[in-house]
ZAMARGU-4260 file (C-alpha; in steps of 0.2 Angstrom, whole numbers, plus 5000, padded with zeros to 4 digits):
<rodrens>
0) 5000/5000/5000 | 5007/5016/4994 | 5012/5027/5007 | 5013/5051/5009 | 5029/5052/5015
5) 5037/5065/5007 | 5053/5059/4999 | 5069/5070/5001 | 5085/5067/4996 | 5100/5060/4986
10) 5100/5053/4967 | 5117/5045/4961 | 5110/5047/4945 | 5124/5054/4935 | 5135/5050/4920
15) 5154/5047/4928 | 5162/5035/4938 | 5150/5032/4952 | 5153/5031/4970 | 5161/5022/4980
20) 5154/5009/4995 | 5164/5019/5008 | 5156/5037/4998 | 5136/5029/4998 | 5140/5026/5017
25) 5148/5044/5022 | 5132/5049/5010 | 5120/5038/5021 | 5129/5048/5037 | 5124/5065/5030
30) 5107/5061/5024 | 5103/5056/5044 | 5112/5070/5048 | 5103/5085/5038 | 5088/5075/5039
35) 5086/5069/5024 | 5075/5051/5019 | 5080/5044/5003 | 5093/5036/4992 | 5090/5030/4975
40) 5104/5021/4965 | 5104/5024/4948 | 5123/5027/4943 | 5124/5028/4924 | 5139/5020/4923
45) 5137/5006/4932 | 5134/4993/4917 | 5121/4981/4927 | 5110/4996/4929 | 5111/5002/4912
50) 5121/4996/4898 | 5119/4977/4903 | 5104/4979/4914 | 5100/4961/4910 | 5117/4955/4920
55) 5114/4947/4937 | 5125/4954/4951 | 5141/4944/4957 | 5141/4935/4975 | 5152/4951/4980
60) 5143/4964/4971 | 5125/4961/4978 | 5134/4959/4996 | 5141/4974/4994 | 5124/4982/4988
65) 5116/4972/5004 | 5126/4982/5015 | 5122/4996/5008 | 5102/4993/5009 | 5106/4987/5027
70) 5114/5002/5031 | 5102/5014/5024 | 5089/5005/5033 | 5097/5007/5049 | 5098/5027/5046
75) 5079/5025/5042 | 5084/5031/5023 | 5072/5023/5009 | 5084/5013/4999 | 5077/5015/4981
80) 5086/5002/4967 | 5083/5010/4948 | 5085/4998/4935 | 5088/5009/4916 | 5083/4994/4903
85) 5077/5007/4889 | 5095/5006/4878 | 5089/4990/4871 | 5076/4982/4879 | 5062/4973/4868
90) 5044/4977/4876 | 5035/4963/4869 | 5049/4952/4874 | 5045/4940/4889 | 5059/4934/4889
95) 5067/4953/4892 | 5051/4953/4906 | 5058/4939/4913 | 5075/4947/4915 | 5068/4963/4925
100) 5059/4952/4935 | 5075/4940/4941 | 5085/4959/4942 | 5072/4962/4956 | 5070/4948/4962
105) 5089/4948/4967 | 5087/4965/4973 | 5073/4957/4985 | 5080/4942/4990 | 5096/4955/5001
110) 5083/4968/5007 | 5077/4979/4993 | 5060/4985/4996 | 5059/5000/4985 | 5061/5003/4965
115) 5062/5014/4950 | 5063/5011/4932 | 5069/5024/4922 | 5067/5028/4903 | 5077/5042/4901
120) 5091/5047/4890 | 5084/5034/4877 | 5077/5034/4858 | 5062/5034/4857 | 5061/5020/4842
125) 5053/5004/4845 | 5058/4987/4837 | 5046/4979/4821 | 5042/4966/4835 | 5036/4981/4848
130) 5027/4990/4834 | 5017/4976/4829 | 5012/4976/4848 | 5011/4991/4855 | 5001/5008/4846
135) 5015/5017/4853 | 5033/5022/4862 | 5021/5026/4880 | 5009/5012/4877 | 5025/5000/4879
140) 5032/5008/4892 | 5015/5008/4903 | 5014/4993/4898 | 5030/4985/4906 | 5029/4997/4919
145) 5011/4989/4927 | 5017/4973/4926 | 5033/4975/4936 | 5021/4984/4950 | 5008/4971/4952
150) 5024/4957/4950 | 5031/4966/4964 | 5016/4966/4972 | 5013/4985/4974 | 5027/4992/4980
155) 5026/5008/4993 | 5038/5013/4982 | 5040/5012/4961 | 5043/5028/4953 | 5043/5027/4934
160) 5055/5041/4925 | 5049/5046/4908 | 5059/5048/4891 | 5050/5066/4889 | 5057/5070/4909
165) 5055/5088/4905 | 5045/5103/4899 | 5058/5104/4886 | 5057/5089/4878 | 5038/5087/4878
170) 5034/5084/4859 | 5024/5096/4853 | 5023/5104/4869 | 5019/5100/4887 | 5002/5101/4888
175) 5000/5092/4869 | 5012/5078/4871 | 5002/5062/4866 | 5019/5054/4876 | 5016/5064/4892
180) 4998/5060/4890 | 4998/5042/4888 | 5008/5039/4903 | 4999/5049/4914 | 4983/5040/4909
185) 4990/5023/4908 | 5001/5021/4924 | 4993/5015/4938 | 4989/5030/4950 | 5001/5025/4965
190) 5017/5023/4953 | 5026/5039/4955 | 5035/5051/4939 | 5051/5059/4942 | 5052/5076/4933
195) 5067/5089/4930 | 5055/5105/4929 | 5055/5116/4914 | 5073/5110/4908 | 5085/5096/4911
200) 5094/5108/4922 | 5079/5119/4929 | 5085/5138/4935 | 5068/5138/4944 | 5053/5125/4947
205) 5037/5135/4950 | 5021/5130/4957 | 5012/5134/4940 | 5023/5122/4931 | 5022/5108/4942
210) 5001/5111/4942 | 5002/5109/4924 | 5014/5096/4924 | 5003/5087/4936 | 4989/5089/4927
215) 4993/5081/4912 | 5002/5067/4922 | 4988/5065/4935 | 4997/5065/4948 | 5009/5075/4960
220) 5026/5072/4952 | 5044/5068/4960 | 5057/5082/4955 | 5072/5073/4949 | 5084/5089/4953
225) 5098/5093/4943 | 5103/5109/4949 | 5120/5104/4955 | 5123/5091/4943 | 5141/5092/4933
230) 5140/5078/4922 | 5137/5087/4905 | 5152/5099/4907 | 5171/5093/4914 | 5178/5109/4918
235) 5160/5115/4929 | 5154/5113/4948 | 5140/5117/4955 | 5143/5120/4975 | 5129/5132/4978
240) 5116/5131/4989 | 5099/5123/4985 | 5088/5137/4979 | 5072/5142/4962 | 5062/5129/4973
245) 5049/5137/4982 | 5044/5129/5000 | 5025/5132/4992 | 5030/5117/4979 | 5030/5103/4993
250) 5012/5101/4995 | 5010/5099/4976 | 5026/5086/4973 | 5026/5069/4981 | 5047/5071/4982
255) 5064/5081/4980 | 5077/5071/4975 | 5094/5077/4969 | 5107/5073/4958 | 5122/5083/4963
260) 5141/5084/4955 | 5149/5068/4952 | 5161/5073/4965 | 5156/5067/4981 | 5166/5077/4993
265) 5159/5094/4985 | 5141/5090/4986 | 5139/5095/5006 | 5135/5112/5001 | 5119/5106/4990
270) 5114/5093/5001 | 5114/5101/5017 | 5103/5116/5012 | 5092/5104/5004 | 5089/5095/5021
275) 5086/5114/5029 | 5074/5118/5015 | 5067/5100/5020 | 5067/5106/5036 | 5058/5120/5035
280) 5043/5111/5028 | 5041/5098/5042 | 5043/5115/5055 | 5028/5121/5045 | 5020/5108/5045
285) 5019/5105/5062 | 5013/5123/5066 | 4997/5120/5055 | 4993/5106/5068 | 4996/5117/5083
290) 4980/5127/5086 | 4980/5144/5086 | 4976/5148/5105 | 4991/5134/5109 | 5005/5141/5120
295) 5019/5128/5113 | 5033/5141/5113 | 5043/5130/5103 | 5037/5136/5087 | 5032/5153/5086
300) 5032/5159/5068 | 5031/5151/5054 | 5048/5144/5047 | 5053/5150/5027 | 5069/5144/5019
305) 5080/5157/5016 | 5093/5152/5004 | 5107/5165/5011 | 5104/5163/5028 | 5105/5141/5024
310) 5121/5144/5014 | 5130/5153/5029 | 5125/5140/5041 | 5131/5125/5030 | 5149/5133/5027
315) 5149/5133/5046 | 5145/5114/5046 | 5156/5111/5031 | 5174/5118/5038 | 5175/5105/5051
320) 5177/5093/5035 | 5193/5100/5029 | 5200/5093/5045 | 5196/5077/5046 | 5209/5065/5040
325) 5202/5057/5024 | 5213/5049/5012 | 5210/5050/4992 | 5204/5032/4992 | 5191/5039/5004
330) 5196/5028/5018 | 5194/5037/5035 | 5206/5037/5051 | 5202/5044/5069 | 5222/5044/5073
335) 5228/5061/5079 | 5232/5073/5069 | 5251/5074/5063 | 5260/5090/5065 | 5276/5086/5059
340) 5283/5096/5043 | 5285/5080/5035 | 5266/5076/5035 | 5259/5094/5033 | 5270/5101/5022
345) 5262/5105/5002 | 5277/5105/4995 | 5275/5087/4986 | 5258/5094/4977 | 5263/5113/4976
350) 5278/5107/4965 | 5265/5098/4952 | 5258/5116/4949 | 5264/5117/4930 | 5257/5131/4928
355) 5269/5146/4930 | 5257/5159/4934 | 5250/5148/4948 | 5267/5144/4954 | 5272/5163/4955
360) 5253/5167/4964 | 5258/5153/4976 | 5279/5157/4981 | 5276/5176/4982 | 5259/5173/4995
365) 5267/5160/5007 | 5271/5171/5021 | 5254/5179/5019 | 5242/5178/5032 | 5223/5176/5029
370) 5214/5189/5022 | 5198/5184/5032 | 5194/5192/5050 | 5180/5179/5054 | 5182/5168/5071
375) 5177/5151/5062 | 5194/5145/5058 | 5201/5128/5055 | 5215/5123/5066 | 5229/5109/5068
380) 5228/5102/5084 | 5223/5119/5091 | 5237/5129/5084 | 5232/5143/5070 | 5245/5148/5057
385) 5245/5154/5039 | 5237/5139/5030 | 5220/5139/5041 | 5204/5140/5033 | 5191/5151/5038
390) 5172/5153/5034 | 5177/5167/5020 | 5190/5155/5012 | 5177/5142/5009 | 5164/5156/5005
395) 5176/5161/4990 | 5180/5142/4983 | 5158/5139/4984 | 5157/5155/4976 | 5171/5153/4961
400) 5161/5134/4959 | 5142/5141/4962 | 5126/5136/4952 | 5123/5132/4934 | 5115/5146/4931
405) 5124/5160/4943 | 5141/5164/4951 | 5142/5167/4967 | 5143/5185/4973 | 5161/5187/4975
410) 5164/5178/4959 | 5153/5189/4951 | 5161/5203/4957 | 5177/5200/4952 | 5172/5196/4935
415) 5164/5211/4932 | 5176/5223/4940 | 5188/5214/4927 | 5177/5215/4913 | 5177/5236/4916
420) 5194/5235/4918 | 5196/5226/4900 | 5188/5239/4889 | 5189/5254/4901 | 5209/5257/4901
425) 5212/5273/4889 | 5230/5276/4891 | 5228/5298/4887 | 5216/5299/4900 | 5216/5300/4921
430) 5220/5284/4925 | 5215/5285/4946 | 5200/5275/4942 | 5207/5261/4933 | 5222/5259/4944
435) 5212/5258/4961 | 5200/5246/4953 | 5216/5236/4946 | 5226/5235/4964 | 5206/5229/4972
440) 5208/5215/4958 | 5224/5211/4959 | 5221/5208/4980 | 5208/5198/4973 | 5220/5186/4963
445) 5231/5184/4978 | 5217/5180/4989 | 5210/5166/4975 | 5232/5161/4975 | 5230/5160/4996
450) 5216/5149/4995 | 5224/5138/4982 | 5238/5135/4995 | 5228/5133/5009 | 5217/5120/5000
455) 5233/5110/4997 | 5236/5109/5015 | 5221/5102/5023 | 5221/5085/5028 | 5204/5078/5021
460) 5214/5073/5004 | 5198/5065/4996 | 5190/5081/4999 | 5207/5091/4990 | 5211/5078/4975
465) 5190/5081/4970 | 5192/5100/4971 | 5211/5103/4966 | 5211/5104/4949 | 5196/5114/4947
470) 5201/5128/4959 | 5220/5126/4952 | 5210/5130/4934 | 5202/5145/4941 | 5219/5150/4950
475) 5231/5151/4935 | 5217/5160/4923 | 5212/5174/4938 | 5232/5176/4940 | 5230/5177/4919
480) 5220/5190/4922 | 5230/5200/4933 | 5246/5199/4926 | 5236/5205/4906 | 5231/5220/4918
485) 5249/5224/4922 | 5255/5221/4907 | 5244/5235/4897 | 5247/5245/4910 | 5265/5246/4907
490) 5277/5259/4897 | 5286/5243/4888 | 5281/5239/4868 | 5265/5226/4868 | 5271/5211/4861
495) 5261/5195/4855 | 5261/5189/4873 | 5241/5190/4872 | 5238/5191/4855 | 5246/5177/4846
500) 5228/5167/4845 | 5238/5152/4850 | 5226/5146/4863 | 5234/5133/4878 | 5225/5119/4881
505) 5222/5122/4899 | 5212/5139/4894 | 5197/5129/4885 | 5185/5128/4899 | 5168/5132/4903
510) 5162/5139/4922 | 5169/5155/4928 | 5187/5152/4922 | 5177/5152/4904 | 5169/5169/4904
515) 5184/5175/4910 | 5194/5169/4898 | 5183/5177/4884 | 5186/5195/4887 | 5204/5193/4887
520) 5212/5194/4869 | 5214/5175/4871 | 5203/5159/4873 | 5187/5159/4862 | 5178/5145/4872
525) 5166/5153/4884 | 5147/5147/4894 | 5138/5165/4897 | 5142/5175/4881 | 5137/5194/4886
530) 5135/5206/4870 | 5132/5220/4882 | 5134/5216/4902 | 5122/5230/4907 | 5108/5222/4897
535) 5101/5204/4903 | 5091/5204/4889 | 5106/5200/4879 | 5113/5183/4886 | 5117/5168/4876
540) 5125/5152/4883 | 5133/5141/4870 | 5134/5122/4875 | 5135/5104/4871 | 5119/5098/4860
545) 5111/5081/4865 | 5099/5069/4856 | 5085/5081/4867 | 5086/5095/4860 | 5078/5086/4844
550) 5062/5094/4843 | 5069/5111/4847 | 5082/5110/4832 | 5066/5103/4822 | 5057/5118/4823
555) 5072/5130/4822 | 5076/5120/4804 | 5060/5122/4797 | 5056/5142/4801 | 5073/5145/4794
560) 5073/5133/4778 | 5055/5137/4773 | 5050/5141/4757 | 5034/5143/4750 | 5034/5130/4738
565) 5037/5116/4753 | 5019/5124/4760 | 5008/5111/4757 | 5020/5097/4760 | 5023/5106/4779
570) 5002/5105/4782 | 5003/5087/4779 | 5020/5083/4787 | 5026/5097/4800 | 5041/5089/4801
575) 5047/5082/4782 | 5058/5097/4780 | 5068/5094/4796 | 5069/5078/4792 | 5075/5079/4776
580) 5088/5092/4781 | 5091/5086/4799 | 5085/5068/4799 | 5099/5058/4794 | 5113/5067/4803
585) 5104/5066/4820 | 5100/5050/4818 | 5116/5043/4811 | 5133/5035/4823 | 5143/5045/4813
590) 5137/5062/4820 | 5149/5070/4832 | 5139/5075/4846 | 5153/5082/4856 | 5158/5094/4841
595) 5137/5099/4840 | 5136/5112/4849 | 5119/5124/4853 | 5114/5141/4857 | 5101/5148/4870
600) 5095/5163/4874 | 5090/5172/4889 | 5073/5163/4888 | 5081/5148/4888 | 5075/5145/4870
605) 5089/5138/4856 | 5089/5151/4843 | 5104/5142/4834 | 5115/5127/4832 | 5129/5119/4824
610) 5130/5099/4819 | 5146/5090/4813 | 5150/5076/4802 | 5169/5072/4803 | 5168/5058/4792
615) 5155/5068/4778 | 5163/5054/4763 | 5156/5041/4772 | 5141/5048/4774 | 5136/5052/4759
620) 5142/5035/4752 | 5137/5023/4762 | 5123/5030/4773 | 5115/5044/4766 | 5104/5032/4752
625) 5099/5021/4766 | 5091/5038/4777 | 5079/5042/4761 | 5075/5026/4759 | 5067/5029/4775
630) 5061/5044/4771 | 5052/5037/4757 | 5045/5025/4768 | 5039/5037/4780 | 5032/5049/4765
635) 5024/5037/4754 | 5013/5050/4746 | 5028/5063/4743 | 5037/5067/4727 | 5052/5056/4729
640) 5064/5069/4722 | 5059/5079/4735 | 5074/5069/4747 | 5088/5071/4733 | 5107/5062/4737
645) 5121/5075/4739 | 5139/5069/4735 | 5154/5079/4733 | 5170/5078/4720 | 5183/5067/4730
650) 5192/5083/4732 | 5181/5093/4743 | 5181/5076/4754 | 5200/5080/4755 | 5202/5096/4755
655) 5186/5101/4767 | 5183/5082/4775 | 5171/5090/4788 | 5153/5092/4786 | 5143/5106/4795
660) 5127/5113/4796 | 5123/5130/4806 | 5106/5135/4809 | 5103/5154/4817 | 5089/5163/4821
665) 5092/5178/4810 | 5080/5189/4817 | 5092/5193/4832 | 5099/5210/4831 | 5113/5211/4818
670) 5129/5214/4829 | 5123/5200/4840 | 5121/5186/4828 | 5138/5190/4821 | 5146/5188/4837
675) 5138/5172/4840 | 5140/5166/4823 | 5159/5170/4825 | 5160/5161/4844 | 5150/5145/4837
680) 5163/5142/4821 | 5178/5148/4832 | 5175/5134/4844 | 5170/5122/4832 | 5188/5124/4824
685) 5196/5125/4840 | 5190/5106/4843 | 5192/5100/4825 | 5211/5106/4825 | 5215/5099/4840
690) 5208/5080/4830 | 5219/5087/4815 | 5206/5093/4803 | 5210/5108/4791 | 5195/5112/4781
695) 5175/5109/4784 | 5161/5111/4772 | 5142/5115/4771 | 5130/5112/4759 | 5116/5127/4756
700) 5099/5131/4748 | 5105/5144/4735 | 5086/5153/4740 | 5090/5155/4758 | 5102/5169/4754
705) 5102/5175/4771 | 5108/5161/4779 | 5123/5162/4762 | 5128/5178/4767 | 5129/5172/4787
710) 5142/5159/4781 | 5150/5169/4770 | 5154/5183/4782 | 5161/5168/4795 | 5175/5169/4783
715) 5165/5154/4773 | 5169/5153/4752 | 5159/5146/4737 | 5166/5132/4732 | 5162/5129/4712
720) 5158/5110/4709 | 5152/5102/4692 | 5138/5090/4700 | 5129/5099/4711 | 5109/5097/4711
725) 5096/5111/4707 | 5096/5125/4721 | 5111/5119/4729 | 5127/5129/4731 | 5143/5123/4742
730) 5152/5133/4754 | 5169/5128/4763 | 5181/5135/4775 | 5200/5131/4779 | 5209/5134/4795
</rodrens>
């Protein structure tokens, strides 16, 4: 019998190496800690969860996993097994049934009582078997879905998680999607949905979305949170507090479940605000119980989680950490603390500090006390010195490593004092200004150096080695920063120090360190790309395209290549001109998805894209007649010259190997798309030289001469060929 409790808690739901037996324990010692209730286990990259879902556990694997359930339990933590079979499973199949089934029953048979199943992350193709069985994608999945819960024999807990998981993905739109719509009719009313909100990564989750949301699901939903996830971007963090989650959504959601960074040790910053937001619900909760005219003075106003005042108190709880002594293989010791030079000195990871301008921030700060004044210090043994950390330290690294969406206030500040800096300096004018605002940066580099050097002190190691080369990135590009201000500062003859456009490996990074790196004369990889930083109506982020962002690039293809004579084909088939432009790259192993790369704007709408074919010869060769054949297959009724074959003379192949395709909204103010348009095909190069290509092509409509004169002002040139087909013109770029 399905249960109300309110679920809140942990998700290990990433893409990464997961975490370790010794991690999920500390885990299940900080969720009894903040108060928190649930553990779900659903590590991508564990290949008897997902890729070989079918697999049975080893003797030593499921006792490891028993232990874990046993110690959950014992923390009175709901331990929630997810099984991700939607890569390859055949819905129809008994005989796949029958493998879900012995999958739980292992689970069952060493303690678990509680399950998901997750379809997420999958194509949404079925088999010829499954399509012979099922009206569609949903039915199949409902279908399954049921059976497991009555074979479990109705679980208190199943959630189900959806391949539309978010408002983004919904096909044609949330309230429209026949998916979304079949699976909210045809679950069974006590199986659960997890959700993301508005996006994969939701800035905010309101109550008006999550009544609509329910609505069409028919039920109150389980927010899979992805706020503090990192998985989809090497070179970010997310250490910010929990926050965009109103306290009024609790009575409207069944759960809150997060999946933080793949990092363990960073994640007590999410996690502990999430238990005080958790907290401040059941405080609420309780005073609606309590009458009016009751006296209990131990609750006298009503509790609201205020994400400033719940950040400050988890630094407090999180500075005792750096302390403990904590190995990198995250085995834990309650010997005392050695103060012996040998055993505390940093030297041994201070000398792997390559980089020079991190090495200089470091030597020259050694003797340097702490720039903080605040009484919450870590100390060794008792004794302060130069290398203790205090509450502003760990403030600064959180704030460096914030939220997806947001740096943390003293980040952003630095930033954008460096940002003035960089295009205020006029060398025949009053320089008071700039040189005050200079030495306040310059004092900021230092302190960011300091912090560096105190981090590699601490004796939590596990805790270091999961942080170190993030805030050493962020080090070396701030004292980057500082030492450019100098130098155009100075009376000596600028040299091609900065301005040589030979970009160092290190410097192509996203977070903070990225948009720093942008308005230097160097770098030309950034996250937040700002046109005009006094304007938030003028922000773009430029990131990694997934298979998700199919219906979105649909739509942006079709209003860009429209012509009138495709009208009545688009009333029939709303998506045949995608398709044919789109279709076979997307759905092709040959497309590069980690040289795709999209555009959104401050709406979080994508309003341009880039895909990438490295291998284009093969593609047009071997697979390109086997797409149309499809298409003529799915458009039966259609002209069949409408999906024509494009092949190139063997010498563009070698000359311009690469395909690409850009699609950009060209309504967006002139200067803007531009800029964008010169960002996008600069980091597109950037990549593609790094794998040793010199030269990429693109294949055009000769009627869309908008989109022409885009590529030609990219630095894009018509390239004359003999065999080309009617209205279609080529374009090519080397580098």
């Amino acid at each position: 019998m399905k249960t109300n409790q309110f679920l809140c808690g942990v998700i290990e739901g990433y893409y990464g190496r997961p975490w370790s037996f010794n991690q999920r324990k500390t885990l299940f010692e900080y969720c009894l800690k903040f108060g928190l209730n649930t553990y779900v286990y659903a590590p991508k990259d564990d290949a008897k969860h997902r890729s070989r879902w079918r697999e049975l556990y080893t003797n030593e694997e499921s006792n490891e996993l028993s232990q874990l359930i046993h110690v959950a339990k014992q923390c009175g933590i709901n331990f929630i097994y997810a099984l991700s079979p939607g890569l390859d499973i055949t819905y129809s199949s008994e005989k796949d049934l029958t493998a879900l089934k012995r999958k739980f029953d292992q689970l069952s048979s060493i303690g678990c009582e509680h399950w998901a199943l997750l379809f997420d992350d999958i194509e949404n193709e079925m088999s010829q078997q499954d399509k012979d069985t099922f009206s569609s994608f949903a039915h199949a999945q409902v279908a399954v879905t049921n059976q497991i819960y009555d074979y479990l024999n109705k679980p208190n807990i199943l959630i189900f998680c959806p391949t539309e998981y978010c408002a983004r993905q919904a096909d044609p739109s949330l309230e429209k999607s026949p998916y979304l719509q079949t699976i909210g009719n045809g679950l069974h009313p006590d199986i659960d949905i997890f959700w993301t909100g508005p996006k994969v990564v939701s800035r905010r989750i309101t109550v008006p979305h999550i009544l609509s949301v329910n609505s069409v699901l028919q039920r109150r939903v389980t927010i899979w949170d992805n706020l503090n996830a990192n998985d989809y971007d090497q070179r970010r963090l997310c250490m910010g507090p929990f926050s965009g989650r109103s306290s009024n959504l609790s009575s409207r959601i069944s759960g809150m479940l997060a999946n933080p960074n793949c990092e363990f040790e960073l994640n007590f910053i999410p996690l502990n605000t999430l238990g005080q937001w958790f907290e401040s619900l059941k405080i609420n909760e309780k005073r609606e119980k309590i009458d009016d005219n009751d006296d209990d003075d131990s609750i006298q106003t009503s509790e609201i989680y205020h994400v400033d005042k719940a950040f400050h108190q988890s630094l407090i709880q999180w500075l005792p950490e750096f302390n403990k002594i904590k190995l990198a293989n995250d085995s834990q010791h309650n010997s005392k603390i050695d103060n012996s030079p040998q055993a505390m000195s940093p030297k041994t990871i201070i000398s792997s500090l390559n980089d020079e301008d991190s090495q200089d921030s470091i030597n020259e700060n050694t003797q340097s006390s702490s720039s903080s004044s605040k009484v919450h210090t870590m100390e060794c043994d008792g004794h302060g010195n130069s290398l203790d950390l205090t509450i502003d330290d760990i403030r600064l690294l959180v704030e460096l490593f914030y939220l997806p969406y947001e740096h943390g206030a003293n980040a952003q500040q630095i930033f954008m004092n460096f940002h003035w800096l960089r295009f205020n300096y006029k060398s025949n004018e009053n320089l008071n200004e700039w040189r005050c605002r200079a030495l306040l940066f310059h004092e900021n580099a230092k302190n960011i150096g300091r912090l560096l050097q105190k981090m590699v002190a601490i004796h939590n190691r596990a805790l270091l080695y999961d942080v170190y080369n993030y805030i050493n990135d962020i080090n070396s590009t701030i004292s980057l920063c500082s030492k450019y201000l100098h130098w155009i500062d100075s009376d000596h003859s600028r040299t091609s120090m900065f301005m040589s456009g030979d970009v160092e490996p290190w410097s192509i990074r996203g977070g903070i360190a990225g948009d720093f790196l942008n308005i230097l004369p160097l770098g030309d990889y950034q996250s937040l790309i700002k046109s005009d930083m006094n304007s938030l109506s003028n922000i773009y982020l430029i990131r990694s395209l997934t298979s998700n962002d199919q219906p979105s690039m649909y739509a942006l293809c079709t209003t860009l290549c429209y012509q009138d004579d495709v009208d009545h084909l688009l009333n029939q088939h709303s998506q045949i001109l995608a398709d044919k432009i789109l279709g076979g790259y997307l759905l092709n192993s040959l497309n590069n998805w980690d040289l795709c790369f999209g555009i959104d704007n401050n709406e979080d709408n994508l309003c341009g894209f880039v895909l990438t074919i490295t291998e284009s010869e093969k593609y047009d060769k071997l697979f390109q007649a086997k797409w149309i054949e499809q298409l003529h297959q799915k458009y039966v009724n259609v002209d069949q010259s409408f999906f024509e074959l494009n092949e190139c003379p063997q010498w563009i192949y070698d000359r311009y190997s690469v395909r690409i395709q850009i699609f950009i909204d060209l309504t967006i103010k002139f200067d803007n798309i531009y800029y964008l348009g010169k960002k996008l095909i600069q980091i597109l190069i950037d990549n593609l030289l790094k794998r040793g290509f010199h030269g990429c092509h693109a294949l055009l409509d000769e009627r869309n001469t908008s989109l022409h004169q885009f590529y030609l002002r990219l630095g894009f040139v018509d390239v004359p060929t003999i065999d080309q087909n009617d209205h279609t013109i080529l374009v090519g770029k080397q580098f």
